[in-house]
C-alpha positions in Angstrom: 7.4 8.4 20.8 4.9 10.1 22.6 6.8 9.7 25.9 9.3 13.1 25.2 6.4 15.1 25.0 5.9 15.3 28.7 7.0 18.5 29.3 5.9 20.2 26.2 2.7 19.1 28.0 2.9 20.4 30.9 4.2 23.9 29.5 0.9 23.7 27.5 -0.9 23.3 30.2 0.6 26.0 32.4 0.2 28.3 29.6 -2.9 27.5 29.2 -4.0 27.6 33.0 -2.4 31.1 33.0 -4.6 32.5 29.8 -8.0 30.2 31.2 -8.2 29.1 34.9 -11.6 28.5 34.5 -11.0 26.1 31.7 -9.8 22.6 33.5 -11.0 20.2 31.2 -10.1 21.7 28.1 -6.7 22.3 29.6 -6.5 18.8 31.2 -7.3 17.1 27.5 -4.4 19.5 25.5 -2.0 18.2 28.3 -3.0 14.4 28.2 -2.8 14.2 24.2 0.1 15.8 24.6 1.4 12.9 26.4 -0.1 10.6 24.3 -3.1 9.5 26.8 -5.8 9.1 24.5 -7.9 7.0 26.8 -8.0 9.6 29.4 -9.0 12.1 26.7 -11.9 10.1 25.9 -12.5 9.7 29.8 -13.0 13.3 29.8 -15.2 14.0 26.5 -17.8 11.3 28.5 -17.6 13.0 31.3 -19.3 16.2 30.1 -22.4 17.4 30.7 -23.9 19.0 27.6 -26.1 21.0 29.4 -23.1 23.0 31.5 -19.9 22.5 29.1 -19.8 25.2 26.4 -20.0 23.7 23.1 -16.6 25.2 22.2 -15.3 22.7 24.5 -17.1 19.7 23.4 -16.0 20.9 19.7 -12.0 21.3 20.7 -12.0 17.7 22.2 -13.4 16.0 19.3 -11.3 17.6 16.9 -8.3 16.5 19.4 -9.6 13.0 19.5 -9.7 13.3 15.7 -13.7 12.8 15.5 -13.6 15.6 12.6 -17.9 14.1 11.8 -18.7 14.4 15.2 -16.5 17.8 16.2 -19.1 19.3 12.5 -22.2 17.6 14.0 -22.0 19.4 17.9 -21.7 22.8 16.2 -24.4 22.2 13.7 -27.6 23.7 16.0 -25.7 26.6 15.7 -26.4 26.8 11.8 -29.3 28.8 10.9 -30.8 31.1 7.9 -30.0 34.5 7.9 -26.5 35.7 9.9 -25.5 32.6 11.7 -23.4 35.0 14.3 -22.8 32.3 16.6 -21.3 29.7 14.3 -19.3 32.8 12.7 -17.8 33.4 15.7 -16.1 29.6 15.1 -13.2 31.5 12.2 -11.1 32.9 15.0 -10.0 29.7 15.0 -7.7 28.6 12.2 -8.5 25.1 13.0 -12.5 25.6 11.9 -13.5 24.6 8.8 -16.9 26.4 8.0 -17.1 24.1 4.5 -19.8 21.9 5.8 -21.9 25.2 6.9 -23.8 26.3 3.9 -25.0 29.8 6.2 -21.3 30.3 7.0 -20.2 29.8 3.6 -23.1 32.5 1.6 -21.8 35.1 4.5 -17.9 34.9 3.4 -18.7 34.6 -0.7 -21.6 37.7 -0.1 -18.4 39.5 1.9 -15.9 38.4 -0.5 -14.1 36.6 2.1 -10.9 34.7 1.2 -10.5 32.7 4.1 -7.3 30.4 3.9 -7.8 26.7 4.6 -8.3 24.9 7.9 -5.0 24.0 9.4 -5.0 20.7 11.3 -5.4 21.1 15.3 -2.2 21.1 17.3 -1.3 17.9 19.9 -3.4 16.1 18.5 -4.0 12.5 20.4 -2.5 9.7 18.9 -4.9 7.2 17.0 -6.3 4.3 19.0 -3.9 1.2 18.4 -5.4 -1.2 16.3 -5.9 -4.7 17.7 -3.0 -6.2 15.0 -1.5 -9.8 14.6 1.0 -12.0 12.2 0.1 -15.6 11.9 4.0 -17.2 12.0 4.7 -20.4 9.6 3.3 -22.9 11.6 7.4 -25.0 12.1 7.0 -28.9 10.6 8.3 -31.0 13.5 7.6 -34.1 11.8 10.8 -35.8 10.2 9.1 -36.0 6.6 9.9 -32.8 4.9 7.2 -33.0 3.0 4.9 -32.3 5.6 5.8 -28.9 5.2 3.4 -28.1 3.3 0.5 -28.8 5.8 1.7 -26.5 8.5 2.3 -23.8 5.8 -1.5 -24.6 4.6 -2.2 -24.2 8.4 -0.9 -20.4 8.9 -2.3 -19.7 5.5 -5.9 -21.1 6.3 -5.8 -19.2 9.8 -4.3 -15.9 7.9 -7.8 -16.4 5.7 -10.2 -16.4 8.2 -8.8 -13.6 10.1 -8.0 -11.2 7.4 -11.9 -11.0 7.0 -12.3 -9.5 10.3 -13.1 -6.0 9.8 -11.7 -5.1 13.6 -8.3 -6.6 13.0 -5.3 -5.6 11.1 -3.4 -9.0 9.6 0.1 -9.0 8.5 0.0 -10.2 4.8 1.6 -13.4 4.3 4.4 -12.1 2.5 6.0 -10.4 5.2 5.0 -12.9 7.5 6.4 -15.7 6.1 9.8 -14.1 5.6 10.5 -14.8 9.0 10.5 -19.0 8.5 13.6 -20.4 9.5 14.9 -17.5 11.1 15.9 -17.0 14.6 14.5 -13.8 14.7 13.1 -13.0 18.1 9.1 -12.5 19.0 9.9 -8.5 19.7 12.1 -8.0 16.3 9.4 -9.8 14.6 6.5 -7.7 15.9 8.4 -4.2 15.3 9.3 -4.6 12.1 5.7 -6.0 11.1 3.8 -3.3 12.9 1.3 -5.8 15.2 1.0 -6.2 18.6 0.4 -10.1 18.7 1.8 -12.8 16.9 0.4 -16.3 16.5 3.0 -19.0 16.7 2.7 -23.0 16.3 4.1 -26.3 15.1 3.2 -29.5 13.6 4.1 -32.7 14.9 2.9 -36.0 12.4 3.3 -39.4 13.7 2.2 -42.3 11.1 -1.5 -41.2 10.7 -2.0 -38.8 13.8 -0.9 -35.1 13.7 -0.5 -32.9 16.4 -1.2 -28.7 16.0 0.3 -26.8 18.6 -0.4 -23.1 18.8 0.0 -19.8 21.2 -0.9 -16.2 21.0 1.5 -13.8 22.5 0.9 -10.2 23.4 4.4 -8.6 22.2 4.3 -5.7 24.5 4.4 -8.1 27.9 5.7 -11.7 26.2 2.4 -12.9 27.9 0.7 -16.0 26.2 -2.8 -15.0 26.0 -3.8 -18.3 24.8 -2.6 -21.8 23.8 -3.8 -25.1 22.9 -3.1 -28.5 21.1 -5.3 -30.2 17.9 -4.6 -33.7 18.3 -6.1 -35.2 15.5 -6.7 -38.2 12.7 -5.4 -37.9 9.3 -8.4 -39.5 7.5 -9.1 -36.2 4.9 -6.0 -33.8 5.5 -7.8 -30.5 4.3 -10.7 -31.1 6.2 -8.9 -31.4 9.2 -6.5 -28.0 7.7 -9.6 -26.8 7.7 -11.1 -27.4 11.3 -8.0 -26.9 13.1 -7.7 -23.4 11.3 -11.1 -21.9 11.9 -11.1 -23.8 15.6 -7.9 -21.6 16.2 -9.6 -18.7 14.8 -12.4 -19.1 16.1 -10.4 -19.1 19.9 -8.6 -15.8 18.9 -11.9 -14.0 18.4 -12.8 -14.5 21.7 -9.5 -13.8 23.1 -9.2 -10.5 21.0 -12.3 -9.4 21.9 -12.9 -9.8 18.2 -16.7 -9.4 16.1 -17.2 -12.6 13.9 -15.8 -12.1 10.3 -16.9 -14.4 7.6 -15.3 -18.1 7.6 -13.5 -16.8 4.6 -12.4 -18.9 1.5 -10.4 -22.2 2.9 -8.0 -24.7 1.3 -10.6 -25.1 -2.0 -9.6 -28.3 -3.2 -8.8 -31.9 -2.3 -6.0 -32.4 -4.1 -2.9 -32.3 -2.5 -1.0 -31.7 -5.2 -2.8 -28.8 -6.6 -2.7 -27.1 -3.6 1.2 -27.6 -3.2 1.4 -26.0 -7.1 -0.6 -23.3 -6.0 1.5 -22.2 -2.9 4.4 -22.2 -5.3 2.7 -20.1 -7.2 1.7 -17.6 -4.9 5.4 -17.6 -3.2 6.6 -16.9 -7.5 4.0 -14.1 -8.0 5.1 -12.4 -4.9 9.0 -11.9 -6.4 7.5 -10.0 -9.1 10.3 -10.5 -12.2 10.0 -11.7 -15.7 11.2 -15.4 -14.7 9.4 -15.7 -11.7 5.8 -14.5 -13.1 6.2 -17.1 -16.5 6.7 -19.9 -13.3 4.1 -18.7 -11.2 1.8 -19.3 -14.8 3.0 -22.8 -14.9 2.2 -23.5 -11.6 -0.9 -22.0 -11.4 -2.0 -24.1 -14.5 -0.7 -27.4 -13.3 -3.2 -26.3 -10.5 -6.0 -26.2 -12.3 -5.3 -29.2 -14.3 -5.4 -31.2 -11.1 -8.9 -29.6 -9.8 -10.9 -27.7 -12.4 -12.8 -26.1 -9.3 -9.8 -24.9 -7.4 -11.0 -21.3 -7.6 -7.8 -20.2 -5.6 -5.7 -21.5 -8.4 -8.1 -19.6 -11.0 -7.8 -15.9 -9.1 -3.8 -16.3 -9.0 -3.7 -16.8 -12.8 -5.9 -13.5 -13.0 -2.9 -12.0 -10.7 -0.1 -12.9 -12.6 -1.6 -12.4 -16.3 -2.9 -9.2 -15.0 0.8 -7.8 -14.0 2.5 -9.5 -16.4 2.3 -6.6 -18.8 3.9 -4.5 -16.9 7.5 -6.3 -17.1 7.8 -8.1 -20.5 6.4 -6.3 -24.0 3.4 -9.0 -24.8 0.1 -8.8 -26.3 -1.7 -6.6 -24.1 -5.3 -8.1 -25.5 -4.5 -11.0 -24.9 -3.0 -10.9 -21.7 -6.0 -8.8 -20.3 -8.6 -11.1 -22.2 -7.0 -14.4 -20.0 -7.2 -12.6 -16.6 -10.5 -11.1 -17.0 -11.5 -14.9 -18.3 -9.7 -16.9 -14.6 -11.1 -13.6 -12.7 -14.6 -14.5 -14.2 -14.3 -18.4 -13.0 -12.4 -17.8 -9.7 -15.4 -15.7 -9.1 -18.4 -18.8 -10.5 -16.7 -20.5 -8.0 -16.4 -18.1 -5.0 -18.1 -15.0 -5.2 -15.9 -13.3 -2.6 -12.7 -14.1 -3.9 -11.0 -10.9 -3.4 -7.8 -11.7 -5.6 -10.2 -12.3 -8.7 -11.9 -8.8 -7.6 -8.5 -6.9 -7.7 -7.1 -8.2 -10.8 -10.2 -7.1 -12.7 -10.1 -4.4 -11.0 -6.4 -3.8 -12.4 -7.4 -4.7 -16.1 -10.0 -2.1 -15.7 -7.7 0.8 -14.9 -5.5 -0.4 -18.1 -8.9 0.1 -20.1 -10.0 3.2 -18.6 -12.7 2.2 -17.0 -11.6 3.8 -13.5 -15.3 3.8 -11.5 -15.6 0.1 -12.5 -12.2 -0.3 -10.9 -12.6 1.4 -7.5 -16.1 -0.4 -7.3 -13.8 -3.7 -7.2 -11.3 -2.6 -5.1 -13.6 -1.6 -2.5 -15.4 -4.8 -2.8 -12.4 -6.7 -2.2 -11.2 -4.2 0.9 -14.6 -4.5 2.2 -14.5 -8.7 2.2 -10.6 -8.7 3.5 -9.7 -5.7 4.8 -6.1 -6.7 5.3 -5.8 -7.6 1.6 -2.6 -5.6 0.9 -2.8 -5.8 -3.0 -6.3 -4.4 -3.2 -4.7 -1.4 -1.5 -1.1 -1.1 -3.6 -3.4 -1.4 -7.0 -6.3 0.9 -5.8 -3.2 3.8 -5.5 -1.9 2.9 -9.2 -5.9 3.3 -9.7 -5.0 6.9 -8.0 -2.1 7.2 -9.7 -3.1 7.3 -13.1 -5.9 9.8 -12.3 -3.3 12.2 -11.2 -3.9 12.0 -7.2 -0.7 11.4 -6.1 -1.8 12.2 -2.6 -4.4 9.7 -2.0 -2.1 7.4 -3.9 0.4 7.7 -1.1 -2.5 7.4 1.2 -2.9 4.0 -0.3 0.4 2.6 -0.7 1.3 3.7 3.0 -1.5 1.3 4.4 -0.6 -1.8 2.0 3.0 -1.4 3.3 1.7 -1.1 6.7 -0.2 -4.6 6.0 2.7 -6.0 4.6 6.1 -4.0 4.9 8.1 -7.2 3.5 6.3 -6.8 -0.2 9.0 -5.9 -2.7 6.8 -4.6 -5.0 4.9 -2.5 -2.7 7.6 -0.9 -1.2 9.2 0.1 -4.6 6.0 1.8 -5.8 5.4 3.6 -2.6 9.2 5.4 -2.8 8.3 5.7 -6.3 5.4 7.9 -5.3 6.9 9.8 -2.8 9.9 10.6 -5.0 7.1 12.1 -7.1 5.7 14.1 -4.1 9.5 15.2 -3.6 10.1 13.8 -0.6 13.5 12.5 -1.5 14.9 11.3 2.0 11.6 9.3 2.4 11.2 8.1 -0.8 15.5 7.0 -0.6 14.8 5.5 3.0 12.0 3.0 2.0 13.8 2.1 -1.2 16.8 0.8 0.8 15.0 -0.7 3.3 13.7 -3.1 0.1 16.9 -3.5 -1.3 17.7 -4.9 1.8 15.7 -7.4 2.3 15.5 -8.1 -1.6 18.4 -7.3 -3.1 17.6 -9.1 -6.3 14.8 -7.4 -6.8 15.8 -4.9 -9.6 12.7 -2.4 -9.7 14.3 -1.2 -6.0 18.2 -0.5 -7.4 16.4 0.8 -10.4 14.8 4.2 -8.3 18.0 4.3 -6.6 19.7 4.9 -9.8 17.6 7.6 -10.8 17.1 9.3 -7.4 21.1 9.2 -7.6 21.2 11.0 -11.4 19.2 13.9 -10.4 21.1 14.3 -6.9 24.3 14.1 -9.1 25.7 10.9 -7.6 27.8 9.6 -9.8 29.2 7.1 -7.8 26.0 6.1 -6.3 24.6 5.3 -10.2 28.0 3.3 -11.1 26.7 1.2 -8.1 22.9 0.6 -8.7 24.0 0.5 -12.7 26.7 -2.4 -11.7 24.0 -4.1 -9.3 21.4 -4.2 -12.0 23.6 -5.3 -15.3 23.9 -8.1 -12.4 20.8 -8.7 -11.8 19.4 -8.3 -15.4 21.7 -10.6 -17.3 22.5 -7.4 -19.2 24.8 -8.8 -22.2 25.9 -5.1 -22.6 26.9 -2.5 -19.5 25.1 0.7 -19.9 26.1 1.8 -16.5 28.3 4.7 -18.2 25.5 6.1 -20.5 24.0 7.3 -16.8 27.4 8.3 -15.4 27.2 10.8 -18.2 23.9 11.5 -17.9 24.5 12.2 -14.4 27.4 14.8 -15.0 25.3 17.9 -14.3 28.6 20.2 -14.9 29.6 18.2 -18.1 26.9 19.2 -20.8 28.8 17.8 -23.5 28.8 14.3 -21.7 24.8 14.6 -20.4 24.6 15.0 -24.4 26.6 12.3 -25.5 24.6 9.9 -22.9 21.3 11.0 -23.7 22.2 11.0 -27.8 23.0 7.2 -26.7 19.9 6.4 -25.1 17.8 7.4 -28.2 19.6 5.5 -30.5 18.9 2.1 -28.5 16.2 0.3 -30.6 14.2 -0.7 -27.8 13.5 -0.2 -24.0 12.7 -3.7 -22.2 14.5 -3.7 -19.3 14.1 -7.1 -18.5 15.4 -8.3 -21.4 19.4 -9.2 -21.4 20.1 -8.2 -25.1 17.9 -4.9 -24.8 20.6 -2.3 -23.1 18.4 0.1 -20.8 18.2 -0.4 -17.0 14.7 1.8 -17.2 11.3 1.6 -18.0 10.9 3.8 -21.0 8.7 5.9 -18.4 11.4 6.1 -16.3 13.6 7.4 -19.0 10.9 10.1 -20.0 10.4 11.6 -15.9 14.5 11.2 -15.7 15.4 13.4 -18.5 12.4 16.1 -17.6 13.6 16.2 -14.6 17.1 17.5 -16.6 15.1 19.5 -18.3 16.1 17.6 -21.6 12.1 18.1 -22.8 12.9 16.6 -26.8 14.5 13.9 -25.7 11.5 13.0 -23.1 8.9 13.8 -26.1 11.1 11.6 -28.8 10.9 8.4 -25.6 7.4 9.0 -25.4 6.7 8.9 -28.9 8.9 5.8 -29.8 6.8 4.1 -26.8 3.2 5.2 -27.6 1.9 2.2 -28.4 2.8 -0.2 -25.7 4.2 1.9 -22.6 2.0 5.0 -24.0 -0.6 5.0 -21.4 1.8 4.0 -18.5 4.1 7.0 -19.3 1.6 9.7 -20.4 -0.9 8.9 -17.1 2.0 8.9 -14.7 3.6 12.2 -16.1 0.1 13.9 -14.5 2.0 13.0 -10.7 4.9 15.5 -11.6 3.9 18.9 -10.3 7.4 20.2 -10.7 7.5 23.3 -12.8 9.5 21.3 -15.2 6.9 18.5 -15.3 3.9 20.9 -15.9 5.8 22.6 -18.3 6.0 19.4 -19.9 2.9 17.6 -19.6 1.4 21.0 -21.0 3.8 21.0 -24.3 0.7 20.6 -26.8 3.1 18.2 -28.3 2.2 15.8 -25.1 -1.1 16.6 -25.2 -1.4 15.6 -29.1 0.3 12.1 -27.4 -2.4 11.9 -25.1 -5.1 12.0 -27.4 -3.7 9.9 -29.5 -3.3 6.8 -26.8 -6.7 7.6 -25.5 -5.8 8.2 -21.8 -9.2 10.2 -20.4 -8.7 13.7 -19.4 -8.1 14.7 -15.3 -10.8 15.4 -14.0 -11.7 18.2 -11.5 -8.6 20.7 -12.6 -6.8 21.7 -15.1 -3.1 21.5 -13.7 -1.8 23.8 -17.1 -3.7 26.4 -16.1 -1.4 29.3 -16.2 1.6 26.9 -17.1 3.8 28.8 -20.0 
């Protein structure tokens, strides 16, 4: 990408070398990140000489290289009581931010200086790629099918040990596993995943021997960096699981060029069958629907009926009752009460289970208690880095607190860790529909649909991107796909074609009268008619500008959905969403469920 910006490089630097002869290297550095050589950028920065290069210099090339700390710290000898002239003479340039100089600072507030924000610097050098890999299902050559399960357990043990390296990025096993039994090439597989090495391998069992085979290729060159065969007895198969996996880990290190991470929570149990029960369940939580979650509970408990101390099997129960909630109407105590209770033994059982960590972490934004749940996400990022869910649940942590930014911040890198998760790829369109950015927001919630086209959640947002674009035909699709996919006993798909008929009122009306007089809103349920979430329902119709109708959804909701829909209307910053969210009739809502006030602004400020 970086490649067609060769001669807007080169035009830089002429124009440049026109305005400053004298100024090669800074010249030399605007050029090179313009053409996407970082390395040589950083070859330059080392080779200055504080004593003869102008600090100004030393400052521009750090904020190219994106070392914003260190670009602060080289200017801060300039900061001193009284007039700091010299760092002053840094707000020529639009790029300098003077909020980390408190002298700077007391001069523009004792002048009355207004001075707009820093703007980002231009050409700036891409980021340094990220020494990434996908561990591939290891492929069962053995002629018992049942086998498989050992070369799964062997990608998933080697995925474990190094996801806790803090140096390397890991493809999450969701994404990575969607490539089993496919012919897809090495190169296709490596795109799509975002890494630039992918770990490959079989197993081959022969009475009671078993052979691992596996290679590391560098996708850029098709190079094998490194392979090697695990010929071993099959006297305790997870031990052996276990040794093969960190041995092969353990080889990658050194062939990365890797630091140590820790040996990371392995197989956890001797049972065979527990651990097959748990994989299921894993594979079931991942689909993320009604049917799927109640199976992934089942298995998950047959787990822990076989092995008591199979702490894996205890932190995906904590997963799936701590989601549950948000797809079936249930006992919310209840639900919360069991995964906080299978968080708390997962973690007797291994402290550094990072699944048990984000699902209380995920109970505890339900209750409020958002500093509780950020300390657990960060715990669970800071033992597994590559731990996609910790990231997707630490944005709805964001979301609810009304930063939509860093909530798109978040999402983006747990799609980037695993960009075949369903769930998270819904939530991040979801998010950037909220930020406006339609085109985004309609890009990433096809690309879901079309690798999980049963997944309703996706056609869902489609839907409703669709009825405030005023694509009617485009709803009468997504409606068709989801009475589909639902079960729906009744076809509601022509309450939104009316809904969607921006130059009809009279129809808008008649849909919208329909949708109110539905006596409930669980749209996973076949007899219950809505394809939406009643929050869904309540940001569709602001958007219309249909505010009683969003306030009578609301209130017939409060009690279950209440918080869901009243923390998520915060993320609207349309002047029909503020208007809303300000109505002192929402407000009196708020209140009433308890959701805690923003914090740091008051967004209805000004909003009549």
């Amino acid at each position: 990408m970086w490649a067609g910006r060769i001669l807007e490089g080169k035009e830089i630097a002429d124009q440049y070398s026109r305005l400053y002869p004298e100024d090669d290297l800074l010249v030399r550095a605007r050029q090179a990140c313009a053409e996407g050589r970082r390395a040589d950028v950083e070859a330059i920065y080392a080779s200055l000489d504080p004593n003869d290069n102008p600090l100004s210099v030393r400052w521009h090339i750090l904020k190219l290289l994106g070392h914003e700390k260190q670009a602060t710290e080289v200017l801060r000898p300039l900061a001193h009581p009284g007039v700091p002239y010299m760092l002053s003479s840094y707000l020529h340039y639009n790029t300098f931010d003077p909020g980390p100089f408190p002298e700077v600072m007391a001069v523009l507030e004792r002048e009355g200086v207004d001075r707009p924000p820093a703007v980002d610097i231009p050409f700036k050098c891409p980021t340094p790629e990220q020494t990434s890999i996908a561990v591939l299902p290891f492929v069962n050559m053995s002629t018992d099918a049942d086998n498989e399960f050992f070369s799964d357990g062997i990608s998933e043990e080697i995925l474990n040990v190094l996801a806790s390296i803090p140096d390397l990025k890991v493809a999450a096993r969701t994404s990575a596993f969607a490539y089993k039994g496919t012919n897809t090439k090495i190169a296709e597989i490596a795109q799509e995943l975002g890494v630039n090495h992918i770990l490959e391998g079989s197993v081959r069992k022969s009475g009671n021997q078993v052979r691992v085979t596996a290679q590391l290729i560098k996708v850029d060159d098709g190079f094998h960096l490194w392979s090697d065969n695990y010929d071993r007895e099959l006297t305790n198969i997870f031990v052996i699981q276990d040794e093969i996996a960190n041995s092969i880990a353990d080889a990658l290190k050194v062939s990365l060029n890797l630091s140590s991470g820790a040996a990371g929570n392995l197989t956890g149990t001797q049972s065979i069958e527990a651990y097959e029960h748990y994989l299921r369940g894993m594979s079931l939580w991942h689909v993320r629907t009604v049917p799927t979650l109640k199976q992934a509970l089942e298995e998950f408990d047959t787990a822990i009926s076989l092995d008591s101390g199979f702490a894996k099997a205890h932190a995906g129960l904590a997963l799936t009752w701590a989601v549950i909630e948000g797809y079936v109407t249930i006992n919310l105590e209840e639900s919360q009460k069991k995964s906080i209770e299978a968080a708390d033994k997962a973690l007797s059982l291994d402290p550094n289970s990072v699944e048990a960590l984000a699902a209380l972490g995920s109970i505890a934004i339900t209750q409020f208690r958002y500093s509780e749940s950020l300390e657990y996400f960060d715990r669970a990022i800071e033992l597994n880095p590559s731990f996609s869910t910790a990231y997707q649940w630490k944005a709805g942590l964001f979301l609810v607190k009304g930063d939509t930014q860093s909530a798109l911040n978040e999402y983006q890198q747990a799609w980037i860790l695993d960009p075949r998760s369903r769930i998270t790829g819904n939530n991040l369109a979801v998010t950037l529909h909220y930020l406006g950015r339609k085109e985004e927001a309609r890009k990433i919630a096809g690309d879901v649909l079309s690798f999980a086209p049963d997944f309703p959640e996706v056609s869902k947002i489609l839907m409703h991107m669709a009825i405030s674009d005023g694509d009617c035909e485009s709803v009468e699709k997504y409606g068709n796909h989801l009475v589909d996919v639902l079960s729906k006993t009744t076809n509601s798909t022509p309450v939104y074609i009316d809904i969607c008929q921006s130059e009809d009122p009279d129809l808008r009306a008649r849909g919208i009268e329909t949708i109110l007089s539905w006596p409930g809103y669980e749209f996973s349920l076949p007899e219950d008619a809505t394809l939406s979430y009643p929050e869904d329902l309540v940001f569709m119709l602001v958007s219309l500008g249909e505010f009683e109708a969003a306030l009578e959804i609301a209130r017939k909701n409060r009690d279950y959905y209440g918080h869901v829909v009243l923390t998520r209307l915060r993320n609207d910053r349309s002047a029909n969403g503020l208007k809303f969210y300000c109505d002192p009739r929402v407000q009196e809502l708020i209140e009433q469920t308890d959701v805690p006030p923003l914090e740091g602004e008051d967004i209805c400020k000004g909003v009549s």
